[in-house]
C-alpha positions as CSV (number, residue, x, y, z in Angstrom):
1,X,44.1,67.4,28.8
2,X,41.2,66.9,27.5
3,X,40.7,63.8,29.5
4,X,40.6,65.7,32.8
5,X,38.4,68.1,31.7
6,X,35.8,65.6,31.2
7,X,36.6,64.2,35.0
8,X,36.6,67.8,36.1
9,X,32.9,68.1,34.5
10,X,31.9,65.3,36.1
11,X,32.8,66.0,39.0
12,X,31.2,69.3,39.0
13,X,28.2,68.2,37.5
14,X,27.5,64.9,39.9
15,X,29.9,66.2,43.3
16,X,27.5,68.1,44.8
17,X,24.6,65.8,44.2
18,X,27.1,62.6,45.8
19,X,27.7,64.7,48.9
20,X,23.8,65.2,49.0
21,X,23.0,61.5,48.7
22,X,25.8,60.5,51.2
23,X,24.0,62.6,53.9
24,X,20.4,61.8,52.9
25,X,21.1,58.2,52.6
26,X,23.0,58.2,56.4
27,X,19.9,60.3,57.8
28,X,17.7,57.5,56.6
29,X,20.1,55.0,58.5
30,X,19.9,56.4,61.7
31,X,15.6,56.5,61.6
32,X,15.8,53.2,60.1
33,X,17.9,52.4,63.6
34,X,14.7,53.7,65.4
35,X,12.7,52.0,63.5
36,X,14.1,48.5,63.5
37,X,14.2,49.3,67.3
38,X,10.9,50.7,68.5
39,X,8.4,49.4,65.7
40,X,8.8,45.8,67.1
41,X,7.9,46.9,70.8
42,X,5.1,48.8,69.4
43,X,6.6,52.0,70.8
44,X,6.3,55.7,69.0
45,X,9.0,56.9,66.1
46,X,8.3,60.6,67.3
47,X,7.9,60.0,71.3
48,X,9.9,60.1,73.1
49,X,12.8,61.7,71.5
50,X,16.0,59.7,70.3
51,X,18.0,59.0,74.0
52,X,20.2,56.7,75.4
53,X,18.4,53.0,76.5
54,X,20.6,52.7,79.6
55,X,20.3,56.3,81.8
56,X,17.6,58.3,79.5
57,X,19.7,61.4,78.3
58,X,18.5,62.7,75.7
59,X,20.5,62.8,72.1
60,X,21.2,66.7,70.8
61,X,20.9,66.3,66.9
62,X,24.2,68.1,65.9
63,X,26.1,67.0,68.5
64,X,25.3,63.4,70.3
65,X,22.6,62.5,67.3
66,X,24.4,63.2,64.1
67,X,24.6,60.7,61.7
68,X,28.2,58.6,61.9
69,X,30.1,61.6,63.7
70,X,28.0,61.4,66.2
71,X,29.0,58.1,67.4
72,X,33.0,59.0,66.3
73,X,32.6,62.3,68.4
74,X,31.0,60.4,71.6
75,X,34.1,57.3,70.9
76,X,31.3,54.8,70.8
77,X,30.2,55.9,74.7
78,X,27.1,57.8,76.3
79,X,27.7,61.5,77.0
80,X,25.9,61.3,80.5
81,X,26.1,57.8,81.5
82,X,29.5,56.3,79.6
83,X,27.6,53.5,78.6
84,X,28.8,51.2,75.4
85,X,26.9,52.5,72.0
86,X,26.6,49.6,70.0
87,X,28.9,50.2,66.6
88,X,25.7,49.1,64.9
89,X,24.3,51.8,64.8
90,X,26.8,54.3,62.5
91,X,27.5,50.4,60.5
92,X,24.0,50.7,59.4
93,X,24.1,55.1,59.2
94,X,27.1,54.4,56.6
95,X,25.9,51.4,54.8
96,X,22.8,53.3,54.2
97,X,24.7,55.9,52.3
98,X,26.8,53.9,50.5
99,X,23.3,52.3,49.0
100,X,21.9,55.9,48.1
101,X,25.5,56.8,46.4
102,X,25.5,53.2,44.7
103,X,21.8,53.8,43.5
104,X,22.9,57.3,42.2
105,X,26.1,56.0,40.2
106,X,24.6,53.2,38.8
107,X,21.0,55.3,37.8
108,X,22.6,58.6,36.6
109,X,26.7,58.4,35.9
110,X,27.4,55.2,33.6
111,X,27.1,55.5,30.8
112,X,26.6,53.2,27.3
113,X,30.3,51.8,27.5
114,X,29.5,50.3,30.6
115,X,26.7,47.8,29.1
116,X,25.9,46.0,32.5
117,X,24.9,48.8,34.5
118,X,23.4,50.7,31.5
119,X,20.9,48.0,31.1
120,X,20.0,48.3,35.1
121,X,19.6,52.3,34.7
122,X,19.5,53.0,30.6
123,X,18.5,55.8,28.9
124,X,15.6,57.7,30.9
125,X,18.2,58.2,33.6
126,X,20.6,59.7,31.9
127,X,17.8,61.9,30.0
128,X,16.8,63.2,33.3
129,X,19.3,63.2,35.4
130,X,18.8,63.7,39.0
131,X,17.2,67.3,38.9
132,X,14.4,65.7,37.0
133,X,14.6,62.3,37.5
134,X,15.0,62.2,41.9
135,X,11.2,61.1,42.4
136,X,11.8,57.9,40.6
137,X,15.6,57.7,42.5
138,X,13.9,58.5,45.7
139,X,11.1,55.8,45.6
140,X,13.6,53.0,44.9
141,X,16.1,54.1,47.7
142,X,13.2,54.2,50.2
143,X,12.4,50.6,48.9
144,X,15.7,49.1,49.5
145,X,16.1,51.2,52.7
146,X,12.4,49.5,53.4
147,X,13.5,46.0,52.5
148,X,16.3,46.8,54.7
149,X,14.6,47.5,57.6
150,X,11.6,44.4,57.1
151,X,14.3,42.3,56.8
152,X,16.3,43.0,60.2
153,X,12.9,43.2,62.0
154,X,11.4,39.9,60.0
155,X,14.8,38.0,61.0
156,X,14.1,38.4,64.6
157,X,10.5,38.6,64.9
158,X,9.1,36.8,62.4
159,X,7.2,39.7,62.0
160,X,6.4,42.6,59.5
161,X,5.2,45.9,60.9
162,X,2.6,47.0,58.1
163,X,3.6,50.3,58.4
164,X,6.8,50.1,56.4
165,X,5.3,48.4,53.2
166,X,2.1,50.9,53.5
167,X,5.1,53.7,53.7
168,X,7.2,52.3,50.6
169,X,3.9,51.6,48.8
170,X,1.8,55.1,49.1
171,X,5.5,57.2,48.9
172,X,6.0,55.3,45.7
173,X,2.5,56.6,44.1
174,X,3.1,59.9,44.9
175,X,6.7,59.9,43.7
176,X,5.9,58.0,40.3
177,X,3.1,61.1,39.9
178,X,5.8,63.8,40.7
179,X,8.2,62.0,37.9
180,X,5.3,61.9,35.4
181,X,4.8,65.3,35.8
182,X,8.8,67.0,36.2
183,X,10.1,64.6,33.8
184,X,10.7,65.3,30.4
185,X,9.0,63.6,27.5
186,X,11.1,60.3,26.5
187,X,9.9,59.1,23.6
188,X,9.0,55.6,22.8
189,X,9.8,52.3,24.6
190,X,11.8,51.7,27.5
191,X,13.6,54.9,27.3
192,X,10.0,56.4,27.7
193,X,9.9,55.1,31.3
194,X,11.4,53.3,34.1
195,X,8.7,50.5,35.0
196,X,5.6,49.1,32.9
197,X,2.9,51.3,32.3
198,X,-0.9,50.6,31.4
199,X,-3.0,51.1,29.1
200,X,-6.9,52.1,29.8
201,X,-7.8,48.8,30.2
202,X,-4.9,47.6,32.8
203,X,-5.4,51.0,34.3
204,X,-9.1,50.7,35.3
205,X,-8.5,47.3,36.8
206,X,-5.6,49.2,38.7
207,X,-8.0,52.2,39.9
208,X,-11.0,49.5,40.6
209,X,-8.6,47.5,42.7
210,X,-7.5,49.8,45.0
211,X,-11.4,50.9,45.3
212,X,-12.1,47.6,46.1
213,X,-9.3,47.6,48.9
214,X,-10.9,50.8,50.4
215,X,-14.5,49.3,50.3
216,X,-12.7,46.2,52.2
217,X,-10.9,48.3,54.6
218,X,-13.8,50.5,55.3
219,X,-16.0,47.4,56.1
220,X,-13.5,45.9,58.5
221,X,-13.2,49.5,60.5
222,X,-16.9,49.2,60.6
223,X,-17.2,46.0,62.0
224,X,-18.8,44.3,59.0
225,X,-15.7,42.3,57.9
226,X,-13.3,40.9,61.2
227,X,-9.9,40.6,60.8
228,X,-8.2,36.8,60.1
229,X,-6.6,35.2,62.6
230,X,-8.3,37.3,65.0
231,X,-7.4,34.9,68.3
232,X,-4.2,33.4,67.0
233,X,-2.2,34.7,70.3
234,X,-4.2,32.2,72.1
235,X,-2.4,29.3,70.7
236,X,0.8,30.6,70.7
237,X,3.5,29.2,73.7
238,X,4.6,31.2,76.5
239,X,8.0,32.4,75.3
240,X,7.9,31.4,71.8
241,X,6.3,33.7,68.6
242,X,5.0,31.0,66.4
243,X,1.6,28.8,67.2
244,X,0.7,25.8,65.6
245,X,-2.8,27.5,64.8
246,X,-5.6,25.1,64.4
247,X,-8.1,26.7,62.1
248,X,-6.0,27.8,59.1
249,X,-8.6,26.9,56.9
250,X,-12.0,28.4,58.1
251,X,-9.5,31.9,58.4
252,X,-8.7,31.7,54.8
253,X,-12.7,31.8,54.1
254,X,-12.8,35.1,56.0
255,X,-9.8,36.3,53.8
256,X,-11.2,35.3,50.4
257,X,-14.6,38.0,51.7
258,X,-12.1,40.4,52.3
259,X,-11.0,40.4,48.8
260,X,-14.6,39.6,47.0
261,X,-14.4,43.7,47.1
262,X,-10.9,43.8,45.3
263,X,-11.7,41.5,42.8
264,X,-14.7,42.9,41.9
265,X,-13.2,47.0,41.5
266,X,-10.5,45.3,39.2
267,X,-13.3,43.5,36.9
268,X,-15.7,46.7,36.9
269,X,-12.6,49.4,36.8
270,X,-11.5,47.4,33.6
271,X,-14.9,47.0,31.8
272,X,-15.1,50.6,32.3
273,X,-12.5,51.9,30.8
274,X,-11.5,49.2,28.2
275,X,-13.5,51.4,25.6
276,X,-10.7,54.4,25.4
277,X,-8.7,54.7,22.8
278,X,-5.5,55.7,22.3
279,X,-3.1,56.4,25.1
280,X,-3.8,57.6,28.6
281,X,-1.9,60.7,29.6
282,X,1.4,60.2,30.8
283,X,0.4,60.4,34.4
284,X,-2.1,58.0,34.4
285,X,0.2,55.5,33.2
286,X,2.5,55.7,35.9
287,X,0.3,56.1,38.8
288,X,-1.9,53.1,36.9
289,X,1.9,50.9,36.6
290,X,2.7,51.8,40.0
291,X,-1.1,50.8,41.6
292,X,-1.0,47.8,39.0
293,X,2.3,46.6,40.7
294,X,0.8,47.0,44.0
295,X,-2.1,45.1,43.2
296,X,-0.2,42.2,41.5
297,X,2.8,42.1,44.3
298,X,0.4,41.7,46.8
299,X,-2.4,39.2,45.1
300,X,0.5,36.6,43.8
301,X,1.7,36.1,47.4
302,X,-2.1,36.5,48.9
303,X,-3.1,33.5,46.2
304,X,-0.3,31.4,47.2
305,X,-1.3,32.1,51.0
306,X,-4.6,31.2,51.1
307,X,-4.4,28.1,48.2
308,X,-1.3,26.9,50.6
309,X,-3.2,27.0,53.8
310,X,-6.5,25.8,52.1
311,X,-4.2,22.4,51.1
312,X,-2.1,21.8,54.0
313,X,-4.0,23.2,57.2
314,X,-1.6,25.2,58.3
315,X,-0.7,28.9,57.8
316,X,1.4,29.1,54.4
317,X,2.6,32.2,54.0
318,X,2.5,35.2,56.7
319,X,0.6,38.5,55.1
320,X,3.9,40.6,56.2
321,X,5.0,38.9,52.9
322,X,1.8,39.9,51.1
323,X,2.4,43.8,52.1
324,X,6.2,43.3,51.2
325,X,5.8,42.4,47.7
326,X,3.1,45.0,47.4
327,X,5.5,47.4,48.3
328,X,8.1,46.0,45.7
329,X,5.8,46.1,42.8
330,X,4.6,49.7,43.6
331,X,8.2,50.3,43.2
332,X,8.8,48.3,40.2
333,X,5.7,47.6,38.9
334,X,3.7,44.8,37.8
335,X,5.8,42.2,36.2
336,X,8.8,42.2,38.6
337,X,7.4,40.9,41.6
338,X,6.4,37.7,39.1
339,X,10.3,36.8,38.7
340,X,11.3,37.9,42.7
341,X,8.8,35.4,43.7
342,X,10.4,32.8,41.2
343,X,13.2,34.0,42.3
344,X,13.1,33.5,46.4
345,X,12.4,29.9,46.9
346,X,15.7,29.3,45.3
347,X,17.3,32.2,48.1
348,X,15.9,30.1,50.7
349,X,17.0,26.4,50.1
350,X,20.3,28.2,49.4
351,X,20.0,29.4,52.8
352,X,18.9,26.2,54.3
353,X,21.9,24.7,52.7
354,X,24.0,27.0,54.5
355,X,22.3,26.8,57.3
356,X,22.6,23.3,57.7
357,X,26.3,23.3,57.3
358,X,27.1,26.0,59.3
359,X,25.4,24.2,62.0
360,X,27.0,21.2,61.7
361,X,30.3,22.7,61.7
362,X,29.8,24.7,65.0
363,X,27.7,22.0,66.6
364,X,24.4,24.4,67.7
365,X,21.4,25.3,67.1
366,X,20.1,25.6,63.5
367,X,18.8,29.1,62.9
368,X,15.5,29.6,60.9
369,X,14.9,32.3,58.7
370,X,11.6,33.4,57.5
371,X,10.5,33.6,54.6
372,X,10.4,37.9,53.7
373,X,14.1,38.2,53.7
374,X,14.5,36.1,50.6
375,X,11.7,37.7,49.1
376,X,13.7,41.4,50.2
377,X,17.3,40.4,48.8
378,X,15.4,38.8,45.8
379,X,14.0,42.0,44.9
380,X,17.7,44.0,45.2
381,X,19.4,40.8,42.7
382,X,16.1,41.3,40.2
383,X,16.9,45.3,40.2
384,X,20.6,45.4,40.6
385,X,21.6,42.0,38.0
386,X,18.6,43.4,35.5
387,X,21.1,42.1,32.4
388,X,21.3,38.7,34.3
389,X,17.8,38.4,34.4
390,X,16.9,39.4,31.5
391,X,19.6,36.8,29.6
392,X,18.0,34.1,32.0
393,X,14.2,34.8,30.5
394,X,15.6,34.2,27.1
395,X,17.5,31.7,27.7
396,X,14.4,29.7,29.5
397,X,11.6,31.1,27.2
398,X,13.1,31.8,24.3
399,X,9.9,31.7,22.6
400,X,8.3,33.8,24.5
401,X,8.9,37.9,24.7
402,X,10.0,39.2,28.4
403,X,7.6,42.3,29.2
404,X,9.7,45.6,28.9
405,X,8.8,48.8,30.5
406,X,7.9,52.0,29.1
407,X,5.2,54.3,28.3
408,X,2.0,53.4,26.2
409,X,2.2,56.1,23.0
410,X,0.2,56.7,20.1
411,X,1.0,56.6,16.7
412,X,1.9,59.8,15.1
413,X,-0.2,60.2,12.2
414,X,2.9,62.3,10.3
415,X,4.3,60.8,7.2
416,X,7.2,59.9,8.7
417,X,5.5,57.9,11.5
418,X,3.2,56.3,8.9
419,X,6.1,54.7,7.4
420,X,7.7,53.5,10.7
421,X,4.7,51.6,12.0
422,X,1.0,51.3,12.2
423,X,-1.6,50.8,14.7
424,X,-3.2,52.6,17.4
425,X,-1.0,52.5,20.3
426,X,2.9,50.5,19.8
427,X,6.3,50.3,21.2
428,X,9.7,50.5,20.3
429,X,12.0,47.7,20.2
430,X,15.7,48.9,20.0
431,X,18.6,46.7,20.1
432,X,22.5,47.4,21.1
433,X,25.0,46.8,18.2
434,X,28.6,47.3,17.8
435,X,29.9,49.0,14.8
436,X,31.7,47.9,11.6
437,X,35.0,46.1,12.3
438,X,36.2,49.0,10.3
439,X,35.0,51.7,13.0
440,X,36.4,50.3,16.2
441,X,35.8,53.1,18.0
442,X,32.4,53.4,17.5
443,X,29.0,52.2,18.5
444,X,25.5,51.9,16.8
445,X,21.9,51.9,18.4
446,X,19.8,50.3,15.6
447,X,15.7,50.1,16.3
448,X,13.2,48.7,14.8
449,X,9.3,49.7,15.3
450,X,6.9,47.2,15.0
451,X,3.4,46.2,16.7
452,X,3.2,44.5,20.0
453,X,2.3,41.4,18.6
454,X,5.2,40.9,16.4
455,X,8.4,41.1,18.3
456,X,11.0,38.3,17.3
457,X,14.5,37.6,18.4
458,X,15.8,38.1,15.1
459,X,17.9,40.9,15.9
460,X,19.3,39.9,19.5
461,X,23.3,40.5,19.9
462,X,24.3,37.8,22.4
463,X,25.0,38.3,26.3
464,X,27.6,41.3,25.0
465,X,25.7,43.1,22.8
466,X,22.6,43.9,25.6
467,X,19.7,45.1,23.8
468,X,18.9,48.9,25.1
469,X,16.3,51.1,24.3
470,X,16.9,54.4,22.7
471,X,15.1,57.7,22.6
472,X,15.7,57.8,18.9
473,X,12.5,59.1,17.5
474,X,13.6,62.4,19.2
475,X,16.5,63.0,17.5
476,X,16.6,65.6,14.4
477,X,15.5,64.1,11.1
478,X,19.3,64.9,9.6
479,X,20.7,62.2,11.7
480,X,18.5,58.8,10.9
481,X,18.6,57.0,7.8
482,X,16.1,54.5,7.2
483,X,17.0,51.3,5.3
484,X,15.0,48.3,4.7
485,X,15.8,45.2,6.7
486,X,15.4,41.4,6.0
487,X,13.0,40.9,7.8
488,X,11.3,44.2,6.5
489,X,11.1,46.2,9.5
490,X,11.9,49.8,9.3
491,X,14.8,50.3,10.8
492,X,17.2,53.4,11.6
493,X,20.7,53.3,12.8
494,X,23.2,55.9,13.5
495,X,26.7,56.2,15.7
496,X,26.5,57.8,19.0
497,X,30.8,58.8,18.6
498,X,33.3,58.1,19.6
499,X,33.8,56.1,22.8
């Protein structure tokens, strides 16, 4: 009974929220079918509208144009002309839903028992919910539907249109603003926040950057800079979409100006604000993680570029990748697009490998792959296997403590804060723990508080036992008791129930 009560509760708490992603996530498929179509032929997304390719009749939106029924109403033919409709097109309409619904399951309905895809969502998530939490839900579904659609286009191209990373990238500012603002206070530590935040310091060389990229933009409108690779179609074959350019290098000097600008915001925007102390307000943080990310994304695949080309003479790395892994660390901030890029070369010789055999089975051409689409489904394994990853840093740096995301809080000054930590400005560490063999049934969050240069792996619980973070300090006084550890940390621990 009491059983389907709680399934009942569920259902009416998350059902209509589903039936809402469903259909947002399958309107986002079908423009994501206009866009994987027209952006490559440099047509409009708005003119004309949506019609068919073959006799020009134009799609009604609840009838011809609806998302998946449309195609099952029509039987997969024209209305006017009875011309085939590819089945593509509802394929990637329902796949696209079934990604926003995914997204909202695994962000906002596990729950602790389920310790894998509690450590990809955790505890903000489930603080939030979705009538709090959908700006941060929204600007990671428009990045996967983004990666999506840079991937089909990048796959037969060989080209990124900029305007999808610029779109995933300035959406995911303004949405990371709108969750620092309708969100509700989390505490300390990773429960505090979804992605790194920054400090003053980090922040001002996030602000400076991107006022360096302006400065740079606005002096290659004017003239003043010229764009790199300004007469590589030239060189390139009748027919084919690569050119075996021949001045790679004197292009890269012309890129390095471009970023003298960029470079020199971060160093100023730092200086400048390296003085504050304390905390910056919540929304700084998360509009400084989110810029940070975008700076950092972009500038590790831009360094590789240009030190690639500067020592083999040829173009390294295409800057469709640089705006693609801008876009991801707007999304996910600073330090993921570090292990994604780690991460891709392994993708691709996998692919090669596959590839190669696939070819040699069939007996045909070998088809090459660029290299964005790695760096796209390296980004969904780094979100989507966060406990894998996570396990892998330790178990290859084990010496060395994995960056965590969260808010940047200050102390409280209160007796009871004094006797949890000191310092100006620290984060929580928590740790998940199973219970005494003599409670079975339930579960313990213990957390210890210490400074940011004095983490250790003292307390870690094995591959089973996935360290969480916990919006303890929140909870009524009644509940913790503090005890003193061997290591002398403060620590509180108390059972969340039964499971």
């Amino acid at each position: 009974m009491l059983a389907t009560i709680g399934a009942l509760s569920e259902l009416l708490q998350h059902g209509p929220w589903l039936v809402f992603v469903f259909a947002f996530g399958a309107c986002v498929g079908s423009f994501l079918n206009v866009v994987n179509w027209r952006l490559p032929r440099e047509m409009s997304l708005s003119h004309p509208p949506s019609r068919c390719p073959i006799c020009g009749g134009r799609l009604r939106f609840f009838r011809e144009n609806l998302p998946i029924l449309g195609w099952i109403l029509l039987r997969g033919r024209c209305r006017y002309c009875k011309a085939k409709i590819s089945p593509i097109y509802p394929i990637v309409e329902l796949a696209m839903a079934l990604v926003f619904v995914v997204l909202y399951i695994v962000l906002f309905m596990v729950g602790p028992e389920s310790t894998w895809w509690w450590e990809v969502g955790g505890p903000w998530w489930s603080r939030q919910q979705f009538g709090l939490g959908w700006p941060a839900w929204v600007a990671i579904a428009f990045l996967f539907a983004g990666l999506f659609s840079m991937t089909v286009i990048d796959a037969r191209t060989f080209m990124i249109p900029i305007q999808i990373p610029t779109f995933v990238a300035v959406s995911a500012v303004v949405l990371w603003l709108l969750a620092a603002i309708l969100s509700r206070p989390g505490g300390f530590g990773v429960a505090s926040w979804p992605i790194p935040c920054t400090g003053w310091a980090a922040s001002g060389v996030a602000f400076g950057g991107v006022i360096g990229v302006a400065v740079s933009m606005a002096l290659l409108i004017a003239g003043i800079f010229r764009p790199s690779f300004a007469d590589y179609e030239d060189f390139v074959p009748e027919g084919e979409v690569l050119a075996d350019y021949p001045h790679a290098r004197r292009e890269m000097g012309i890129e390095l100006l471009f970023l003298l600008p960029v470079v020199l915001g971060m160093i100023v925007g730092g200086l400048a604000l390296a003085g504050f102390e304390g905390a910056p307000p919540r929304w700084i943080q998360a509009v400084g993680g989110s810029l940070l990310g975008w700076l950092v994304g972009g500038g590790l695949v831009w360094g590789v570029r240009i030190l690639g080309t500067l020592g083999f003479g040829r173009e390294a790395m295409g800057l469709g990748d640089v705006h693609l892994m801008a876009a991801v660390g707007a999304v996910l901030g600073w330090f993921d697009p570090i292990i994604i890029f780690f991460m891709a070369p392994f993708l691709g010789l996998a692919w090669t490998a596959v590839a190669a055999v696939g070819s040699r089975l069939r007996g045909g051409f070998r088809r090459e792959l660029p290299y964005g689409p790695h760096l796209a489904l390296a980004a969904v394994l780094v979100f989507m296997c966060r406990p894998a990853v996570n396990d892998g840093w330790r178990w290859v740096l084990p010496a060395v403590e994995m960056p965590e995301a969260g808010l940047i809080e200050p102390v409280d000054k209160s007796a009871e804060m004094r006797s949890i930590g000191q310092g100006s400005s620290q984060r929580v560490q928590c740790h998940w723990a199973r219970g005494p063999r003599h409670q079975p049934k339930e579960r313990q969050f213990v957390a210890e508080r210490k400074p940011t240069h004095a983490y250790d792996h003292s307390h870690n619980v094995g591959p089973r036992g996935r360290r969480l973070w916990l919006d303890w300090l929140r909870e009524p006084a009644g509940k913790r008791s503090t005890e003193s550890s061997p290591t002398r940390e403060h620590r509180t621990s108390y059972a969340t129930g039964r499971a």
